[in-house]
C-alpha positions in Angstrom: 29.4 35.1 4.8 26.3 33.2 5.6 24.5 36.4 6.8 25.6 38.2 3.5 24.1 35.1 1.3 20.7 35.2 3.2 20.3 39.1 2.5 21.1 38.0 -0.8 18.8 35.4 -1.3 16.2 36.9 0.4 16.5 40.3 -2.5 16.5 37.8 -5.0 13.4 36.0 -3.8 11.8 39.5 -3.5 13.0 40.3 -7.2 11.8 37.2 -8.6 8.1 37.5 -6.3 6.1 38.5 -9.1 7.2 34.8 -11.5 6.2 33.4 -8.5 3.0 34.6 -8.0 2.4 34.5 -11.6 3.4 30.6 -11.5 0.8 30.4 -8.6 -1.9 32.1 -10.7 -1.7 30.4 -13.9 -0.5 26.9 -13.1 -1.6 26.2 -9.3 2.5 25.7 -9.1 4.1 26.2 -5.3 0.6 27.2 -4.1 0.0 24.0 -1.7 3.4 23.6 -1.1 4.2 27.3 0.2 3.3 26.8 3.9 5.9 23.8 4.2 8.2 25.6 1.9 8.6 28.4 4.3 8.7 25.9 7.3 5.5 24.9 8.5 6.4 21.2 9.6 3.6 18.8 7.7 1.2 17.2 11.2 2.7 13.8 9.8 6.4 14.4 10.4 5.0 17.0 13.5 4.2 14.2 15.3 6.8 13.4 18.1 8.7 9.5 17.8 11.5 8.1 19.8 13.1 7.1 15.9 16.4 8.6 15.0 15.8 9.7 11.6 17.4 9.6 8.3 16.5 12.4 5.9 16.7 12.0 2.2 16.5 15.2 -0.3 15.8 14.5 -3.7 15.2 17.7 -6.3 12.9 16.3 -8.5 11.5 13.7 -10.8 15.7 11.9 -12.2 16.9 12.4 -8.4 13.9 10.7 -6.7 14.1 7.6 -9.6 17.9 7.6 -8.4 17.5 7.4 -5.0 14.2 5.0 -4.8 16.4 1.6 -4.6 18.5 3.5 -2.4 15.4 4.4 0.1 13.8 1.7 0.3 16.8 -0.4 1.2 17.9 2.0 3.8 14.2 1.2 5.2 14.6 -1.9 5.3 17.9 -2.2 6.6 17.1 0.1 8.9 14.0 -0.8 10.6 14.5 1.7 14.1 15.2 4.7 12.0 12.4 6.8 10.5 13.3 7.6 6.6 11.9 10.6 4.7 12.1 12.3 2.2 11.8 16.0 0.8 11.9 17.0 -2.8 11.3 20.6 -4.4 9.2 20.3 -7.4 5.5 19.1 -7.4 6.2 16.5 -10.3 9.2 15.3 -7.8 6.8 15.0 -4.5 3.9 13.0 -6.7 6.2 10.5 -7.8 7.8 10.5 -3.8 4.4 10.5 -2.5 3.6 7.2 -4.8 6.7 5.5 -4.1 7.6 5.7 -0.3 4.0 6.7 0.8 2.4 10.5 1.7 3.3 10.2 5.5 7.3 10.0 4.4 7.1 13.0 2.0 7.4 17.1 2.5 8.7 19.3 0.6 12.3 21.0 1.1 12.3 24.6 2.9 13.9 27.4 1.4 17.4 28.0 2.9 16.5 30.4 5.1 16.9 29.5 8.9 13.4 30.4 10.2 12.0 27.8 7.3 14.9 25.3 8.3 15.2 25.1 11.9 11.4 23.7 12.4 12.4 20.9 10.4 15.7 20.0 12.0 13.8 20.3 15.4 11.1 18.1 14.4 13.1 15.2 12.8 16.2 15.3 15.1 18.1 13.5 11.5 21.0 11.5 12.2 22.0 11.3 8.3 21.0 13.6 5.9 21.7 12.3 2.2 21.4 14.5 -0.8 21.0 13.6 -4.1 23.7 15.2 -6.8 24.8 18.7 -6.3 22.2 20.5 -3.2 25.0 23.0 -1.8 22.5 25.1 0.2 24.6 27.0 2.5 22.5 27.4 5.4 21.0 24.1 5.2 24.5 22.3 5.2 25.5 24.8 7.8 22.0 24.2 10.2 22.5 20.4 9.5 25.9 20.2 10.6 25.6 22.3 13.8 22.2 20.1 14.5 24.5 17.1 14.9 23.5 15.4 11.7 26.2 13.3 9.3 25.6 14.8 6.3 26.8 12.6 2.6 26.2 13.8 -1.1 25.1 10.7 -2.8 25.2 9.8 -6.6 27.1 13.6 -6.9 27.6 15.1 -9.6 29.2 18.5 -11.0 27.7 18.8 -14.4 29.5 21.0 -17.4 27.3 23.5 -16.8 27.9 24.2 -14.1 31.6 23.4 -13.2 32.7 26.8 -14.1 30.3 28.7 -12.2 32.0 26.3 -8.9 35.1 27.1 -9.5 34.6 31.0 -10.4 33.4 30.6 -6.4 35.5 28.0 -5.3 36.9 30.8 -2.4 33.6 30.6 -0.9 32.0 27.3 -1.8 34.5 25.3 -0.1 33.7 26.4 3.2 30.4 25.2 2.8 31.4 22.1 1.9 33.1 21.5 4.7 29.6 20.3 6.2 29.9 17.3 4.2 31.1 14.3 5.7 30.8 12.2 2.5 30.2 12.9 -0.8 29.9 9.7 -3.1 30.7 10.7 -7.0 29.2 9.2 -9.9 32.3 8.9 -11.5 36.0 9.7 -11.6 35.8 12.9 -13.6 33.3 13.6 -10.8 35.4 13.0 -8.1 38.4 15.2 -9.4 35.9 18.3 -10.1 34.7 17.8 -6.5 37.8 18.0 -5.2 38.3 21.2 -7.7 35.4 22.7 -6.0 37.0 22.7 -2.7 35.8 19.2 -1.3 38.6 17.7 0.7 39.8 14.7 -1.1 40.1 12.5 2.0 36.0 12.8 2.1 35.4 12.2 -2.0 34.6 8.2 -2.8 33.5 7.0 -6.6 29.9 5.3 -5.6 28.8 5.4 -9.0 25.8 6.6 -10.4 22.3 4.8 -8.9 20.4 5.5 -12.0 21.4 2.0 -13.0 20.0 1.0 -10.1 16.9 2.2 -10.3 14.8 -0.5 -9.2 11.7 -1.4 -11.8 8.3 -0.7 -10.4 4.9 -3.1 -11.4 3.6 -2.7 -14.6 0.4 -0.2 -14.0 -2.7 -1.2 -15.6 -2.7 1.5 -17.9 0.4 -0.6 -19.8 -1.7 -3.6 -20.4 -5.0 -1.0 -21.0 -2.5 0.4 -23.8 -1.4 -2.9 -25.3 -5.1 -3.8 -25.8 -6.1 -0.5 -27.6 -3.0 -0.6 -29.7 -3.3 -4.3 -31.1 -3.6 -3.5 -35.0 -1.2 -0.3 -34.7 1.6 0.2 -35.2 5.0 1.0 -35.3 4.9 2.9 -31.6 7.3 5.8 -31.4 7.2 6.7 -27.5 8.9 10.1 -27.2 9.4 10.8 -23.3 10.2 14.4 -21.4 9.8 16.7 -24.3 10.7 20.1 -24.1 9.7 23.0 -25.9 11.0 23.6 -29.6 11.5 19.3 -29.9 7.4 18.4 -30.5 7.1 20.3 -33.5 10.1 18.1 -35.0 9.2 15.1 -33.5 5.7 15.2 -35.3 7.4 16.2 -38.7 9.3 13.0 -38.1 6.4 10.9 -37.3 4.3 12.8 -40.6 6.7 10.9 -42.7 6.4 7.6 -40.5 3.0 7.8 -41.0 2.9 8.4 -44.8 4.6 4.8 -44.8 2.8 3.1 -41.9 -0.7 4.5 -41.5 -1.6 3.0 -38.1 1.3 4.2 -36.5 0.9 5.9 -33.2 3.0 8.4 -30.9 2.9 8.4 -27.6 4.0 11.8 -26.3 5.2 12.7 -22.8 5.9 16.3 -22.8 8.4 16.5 -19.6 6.5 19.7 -17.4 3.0 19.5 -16.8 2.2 22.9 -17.3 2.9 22.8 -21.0 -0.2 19.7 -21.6 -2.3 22.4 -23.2 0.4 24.2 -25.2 1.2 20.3 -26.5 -2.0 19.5 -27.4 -2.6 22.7 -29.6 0.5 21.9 -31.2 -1.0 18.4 -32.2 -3.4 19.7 -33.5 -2.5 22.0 -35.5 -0.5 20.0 -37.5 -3.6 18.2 -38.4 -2.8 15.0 -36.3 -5.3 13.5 -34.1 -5.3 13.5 -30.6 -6.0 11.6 -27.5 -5.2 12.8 -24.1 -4.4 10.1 -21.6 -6.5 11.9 -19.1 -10.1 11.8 -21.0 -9.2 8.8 -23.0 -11.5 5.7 -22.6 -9.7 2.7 -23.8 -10.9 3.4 -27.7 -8.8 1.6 -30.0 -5.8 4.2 -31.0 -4.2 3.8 -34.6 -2.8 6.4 -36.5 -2.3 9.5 -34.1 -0.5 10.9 -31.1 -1.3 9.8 -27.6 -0.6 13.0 -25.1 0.4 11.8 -22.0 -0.8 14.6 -20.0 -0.3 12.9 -16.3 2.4 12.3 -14.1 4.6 8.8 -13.0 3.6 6.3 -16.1 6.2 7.7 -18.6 8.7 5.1 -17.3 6.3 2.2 -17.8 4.7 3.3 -21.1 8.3 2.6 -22.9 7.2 -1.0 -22.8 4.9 -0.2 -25.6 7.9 1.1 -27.8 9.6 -0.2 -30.8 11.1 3.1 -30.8 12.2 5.6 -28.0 13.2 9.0 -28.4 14.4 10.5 -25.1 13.5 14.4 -25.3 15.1 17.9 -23.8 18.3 16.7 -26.0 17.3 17.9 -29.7 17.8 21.6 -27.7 19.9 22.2 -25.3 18.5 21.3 -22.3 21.5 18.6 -21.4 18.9 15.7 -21.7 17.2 13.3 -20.1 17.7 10.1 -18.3 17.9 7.0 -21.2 17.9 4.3 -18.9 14.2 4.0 -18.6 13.7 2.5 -21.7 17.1 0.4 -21.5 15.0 -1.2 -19.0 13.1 -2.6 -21.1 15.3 -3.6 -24.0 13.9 -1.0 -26.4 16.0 0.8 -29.5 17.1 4.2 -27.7 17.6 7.8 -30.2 18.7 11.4 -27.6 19.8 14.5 -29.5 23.6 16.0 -29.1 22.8 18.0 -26.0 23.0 15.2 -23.0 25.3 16.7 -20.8 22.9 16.2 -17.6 23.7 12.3 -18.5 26.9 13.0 -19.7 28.4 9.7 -18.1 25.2 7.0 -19.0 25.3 8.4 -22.5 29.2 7.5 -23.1 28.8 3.7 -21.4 25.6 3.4 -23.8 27.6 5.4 -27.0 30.3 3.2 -26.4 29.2 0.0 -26.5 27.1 1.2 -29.8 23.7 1.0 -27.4 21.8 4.3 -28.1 22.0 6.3 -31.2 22.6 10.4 -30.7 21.3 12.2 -33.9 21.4 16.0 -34.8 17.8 17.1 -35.2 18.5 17.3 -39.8 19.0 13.4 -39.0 16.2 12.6 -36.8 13.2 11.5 -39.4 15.9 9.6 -41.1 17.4 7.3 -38.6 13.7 7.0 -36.9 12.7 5.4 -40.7 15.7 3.6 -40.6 15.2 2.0 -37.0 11.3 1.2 -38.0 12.2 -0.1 -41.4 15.4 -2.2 -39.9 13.4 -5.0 -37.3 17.0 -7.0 -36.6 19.0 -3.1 -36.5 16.1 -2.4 -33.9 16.2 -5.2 -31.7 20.2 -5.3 -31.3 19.9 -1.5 -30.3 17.7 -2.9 -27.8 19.5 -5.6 -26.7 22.6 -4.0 -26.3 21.0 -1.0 -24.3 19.4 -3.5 -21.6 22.7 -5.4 -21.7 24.9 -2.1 -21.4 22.4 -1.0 -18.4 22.9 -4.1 -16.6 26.9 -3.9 -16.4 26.5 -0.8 -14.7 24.5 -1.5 -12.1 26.2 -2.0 -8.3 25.9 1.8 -7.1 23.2 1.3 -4.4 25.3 -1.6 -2.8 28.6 0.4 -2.6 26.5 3.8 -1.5 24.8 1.6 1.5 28.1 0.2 2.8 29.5 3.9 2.5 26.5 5.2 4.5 26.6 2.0 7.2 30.2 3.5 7.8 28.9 6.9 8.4 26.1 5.8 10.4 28.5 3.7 12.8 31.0 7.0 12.9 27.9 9.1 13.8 27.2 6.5 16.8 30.5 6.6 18.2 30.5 10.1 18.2 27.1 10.1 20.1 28.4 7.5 22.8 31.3 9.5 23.4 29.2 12.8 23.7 27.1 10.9 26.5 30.2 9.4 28.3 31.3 13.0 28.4 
């Protein structure tokens, strides 16, 4: 089986080569990362320690907020173990690199053995956690023969792709068998895990660590922001936009600003390689512009604030009396609302949030977000900013909602002590033998 899904994955990554180098060309994307990417061990983590290791995988930007509290606790708890931690999108390693430091941070290999075993060799992990839903077969194979407990933390089996897991259910739950733990978000969660193939005996409810994600200190660019936007306002901060959603995102703030000329919008489109594309489409619907990256501190009133860099989008929703929280007026499944819940701010998310399909029903429930079909969005945005008390209860009851949920890291770190412990019996009773 596995040799079939490596001659299979390698034809599809020859299919695919030419995106690929066309993503290199254009956008600079995978170029610095290909050399670790197809195994070549960073010196940093080449370098030979006596530390066992725990090894943390973490996709991209949601995955490595989720598992941040989680990391850094295991650090600390942990102090003769070496954690790291490997993501596979660029946007994913910046923000790693930032939060646990350069020197803990590579990015994943492909799941191909060559690209794998170098890594394996080099950190000699005793746990492996993976964030969500990372069923790469040769990787959970390779990790499991290397020795390696291996738990699924904060999973996840999303809508999406539920069907596609159980159309292969035959085959997937062999691989899983590599898992020791997996550690659901919820109990819908659980169940389609165990539908999946995962044996039940090694399926927990951990809940989901987004709750948990720990806040970070203010950067200076907040207070920079405050400064330059004394005199403006209302501020409509619209966070991991996707294409199609800008162009009725600025209709809606058009008719904002007909009402409230020094209002501003603070736009985060959610990929980096569509800052350009953004821009031009600010422009040409005759707003003006300021890129984050060239801006000098001028005052701002009555335009759109691009944010055109990368890790301040969770901070910036500070400066909101209004968030919109983007890839959900298109079906994209969403984006993660509990940034701005952080900060006590009124929440709005399209109908597509299946990616947060749990956080959006605690928050929907409790009246603590407002989901609006894209007809409704200028409406209920005028509403919000003409309705101060309306405003400030949505906010109140979104910081309120996201503290009741909190607790995940806690029960995820007793579950992975357990493990741990298991993992060092098992390596006594290899030596006695």
């Amino acid at each position: 089986m596995y040799l079939l899904y490596s001659a299979l994955l390698a034809a599809g990554l020859l299919l695919t080569l030419p995106y690929w180098l066309l993503q290199m060309a254009r956008h600079g994307k995978y170029y610095a990362s290909l050399a670790q990417r197809l195994g070549r061990v960073p010196e940093h983590l080449a370098e030979e320690v006596s530390q066992p290791t725990i090894w943390i995988h973490a996709v991209s930007v949601g995955e490595v907020q989720a598992v941040s509290g989680l990391a850094l606790e295991l650090k600390r708890r942990y102090e003769q173990h070496r954690v790291v931690v490997s993501t596979t999108t660029d946007t994913g390693q910046a923000l790693a690199r930032n939060r646990f430091g350069p020197e803990s941070v590579f990015y994943f290999p492909m799941d191909f053995a060559f690209a794998l075993r170098p890594y394996l060799r080099a950190l000699r992990p005793e746990l492996i956690v993976i964030a969500e839903t990372e069923f790469w077969p040769n990787f959970l194979r390779l990790a499991q023969a290397s020795g390696a407990r291996v738990a699924v933390a904060n999973a996840r089996i999303s809508d999406r792709s539920w069907p596609r897991y159980r159309r292969f259910r035959f085959l997937l739950a062999r691989v899983l068998e590599a898992v020791n733990l997996f550690l659901a978000q919820s109990d819908e969660d659980a169940r389609r895990l165990q539908d999946i193939g995962a044996d039940a005996g090694r399926v927990q409810v951990g809940g989901n660590l987004k709750f948990d994600i720990p806040a970070l200190p203010q950067p200076a660019i907040v207070d920079q922001l405050r400064t330059a936007l004394d005199g403006a306002g209302p501020v409509l901060v619209c966070g991991s936009t996707v294409e199609g959603e800008e162009p009725m995102l600025l209709q809606a703030f058009q008719a904002i600003l007909s009402s409230h000329s020094n209002a501003v919008l603070i736009l985060a489109p959610r990929h980096p390689e569509r800052f350009g594309e953004v821009a031009h489409i600010v422009e040409s619907n005759s707003l003006r512009v300021w890129r984050r990256s060239s801006w000098t501190n001028e005052p701002l009133t009555g335009g759109v604030l691009l944010i055109d860099t990368i890790g301040e989008l969770s901070a910036l929703y500070a400066l909101a009396d209004v968030a919109f929280v983007g890839g959900s007026l298109v079906a994209r499944g969403g984006h993660n609302i509990l940034e701005p819940a952080q900060h006590g701010v009124a929440i709005v998310v399209g109908p597509h949030t299946e990616n947060f399909r749990d956080i959006v029903e605690a928050f929907a429930h409790r009246n603590a977000v407002r989901i609006v079909t894209p007809g409704e969005l200028t409406t209920v945005l005028a509403e919000l900013i003409a309705n101060d008390r309306e405003r400030a209860e949505l906010g109140r009851r979104a910081a309120e909602t996201l503290r009741m949920n909190m607790g995940a890291t806690a029960r995820t770190l007793a579950a992975l002590r357990n493990l741990l412990q298991a993992d060092s019996v098992t390596a006594s009773a290899r030596t006695l033998r």
